[in-house]
N, C-alpha and C positions, 0 to 999 in steps of 0.2 A: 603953763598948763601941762606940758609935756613930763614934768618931775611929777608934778601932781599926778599924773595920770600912768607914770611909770611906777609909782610907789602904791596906788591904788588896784591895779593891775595885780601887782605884787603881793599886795595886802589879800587879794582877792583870789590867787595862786594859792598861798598858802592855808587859808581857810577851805578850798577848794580840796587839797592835798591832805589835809587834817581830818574832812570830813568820808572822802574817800578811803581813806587809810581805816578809820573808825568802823563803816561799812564795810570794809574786807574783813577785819577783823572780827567784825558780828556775823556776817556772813561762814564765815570759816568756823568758828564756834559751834553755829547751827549746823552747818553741813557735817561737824564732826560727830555731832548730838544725833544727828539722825542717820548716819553711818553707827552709831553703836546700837539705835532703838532699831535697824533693819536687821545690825549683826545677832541680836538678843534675840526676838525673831525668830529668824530663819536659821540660826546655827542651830540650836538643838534635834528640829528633824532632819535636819541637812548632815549633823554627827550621827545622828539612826539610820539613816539611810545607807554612809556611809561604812556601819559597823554591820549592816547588814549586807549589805555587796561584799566587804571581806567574808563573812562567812558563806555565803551562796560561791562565792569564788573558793573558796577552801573544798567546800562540797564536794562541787562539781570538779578539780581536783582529783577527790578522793576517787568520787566515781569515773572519771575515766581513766585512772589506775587502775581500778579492779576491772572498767570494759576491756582493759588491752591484756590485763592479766588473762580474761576469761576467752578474747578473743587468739590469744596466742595456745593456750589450749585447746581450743576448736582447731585448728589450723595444726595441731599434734596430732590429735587423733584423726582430721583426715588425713595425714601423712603415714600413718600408719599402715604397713600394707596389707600385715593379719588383717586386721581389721575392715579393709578393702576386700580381701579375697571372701572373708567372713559375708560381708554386704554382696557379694557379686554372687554367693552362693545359696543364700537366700533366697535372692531374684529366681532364680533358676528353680529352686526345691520350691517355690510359692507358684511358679509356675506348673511344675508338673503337678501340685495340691490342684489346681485349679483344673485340670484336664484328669485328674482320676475323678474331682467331684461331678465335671459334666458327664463322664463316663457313667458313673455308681446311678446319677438322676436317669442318665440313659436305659440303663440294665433292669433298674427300678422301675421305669415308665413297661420296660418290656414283658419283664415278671409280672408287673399288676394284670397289663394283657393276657397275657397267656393263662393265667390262674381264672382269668374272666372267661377266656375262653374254655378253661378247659373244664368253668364249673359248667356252663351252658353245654358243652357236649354231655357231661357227665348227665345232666337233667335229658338233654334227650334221650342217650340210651337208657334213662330210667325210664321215661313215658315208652319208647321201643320197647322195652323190657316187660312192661305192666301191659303194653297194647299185647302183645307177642304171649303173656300169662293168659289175658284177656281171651286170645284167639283160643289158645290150644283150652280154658275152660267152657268157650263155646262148642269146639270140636268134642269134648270129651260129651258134653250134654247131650250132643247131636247124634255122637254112637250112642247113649247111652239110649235116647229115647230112639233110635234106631234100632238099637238092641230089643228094648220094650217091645216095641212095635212087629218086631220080628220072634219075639215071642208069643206077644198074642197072638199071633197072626196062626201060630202053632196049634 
């Protein structure tokens, strides 16, 4: 029983080995099947995406070439010392602008006054004036009928 059953064993190893093998082999087929149906897929946006990061990378490149260009020119001109002295002088002439203009508002404020004031006097010596014509033609009526009176009286 033991040949029997070492030869059966054996029989049964090999059908075992046969059918396994067969199963890897199917197995590996599909897995390759479906590693090209995921590649089909996902690689063409997967190729867009990456042609599109090349150029957003190229871009942005370019543009911080031209930031450092732009920004080493800033970094010129304030080195510039004309051009310091030019800004420092500014500051200073914008300053005394601003103390003539309080100034002129000043003077203006003062002028308006005084032309106010000096229209109200000018109105009172005119009523003085007219009161003062006022008197001396009461005065003249008062000789006058003074006068009358000192003639009739004749």
């Amino acid at each position: 029983m033991n040949d029997i059953g070492e030869a059966g064993v054996m029989d049964i190893q090999l059908k075992t080995e046969k059918e396994v093998s067969e199963d890897t082999l199917y197995f590996s087929k599909a897995v390759e099947k479906l590693a090209e149906g995921l590649l089909g897929i996902c690689q063409p946006p997967l190729e867009q995406v990456k042609n599109e990061l090349f150029e957003l990378t190229s871009k942005q490149e370019a543009l911080l070439a031209q930031m450092q260009l732009e920004n080493k020119k800033i970094h010129e001109t304030f080195e510039d010392i004309d051009l310091n002295d030019m800004f420092a002088a500014i500051k200073v002439y914008q300053g005394k602008l601003t103390l003539i203009r309080k100034e002129m508002i000043n003077i203006h404020e003062r002028t308006y006054k005084l032309k106010k004031r000096a229209l109200r006097l000018q109105q009172i010596k005119q009523k003085e004036a007219l009161n003062k014509e006022q008197q001396r033609e009461q005065e003249l009526r008062r000789e006058q009928e003074l006068i009358g009176k000192s003639n009739s009286n004749n």
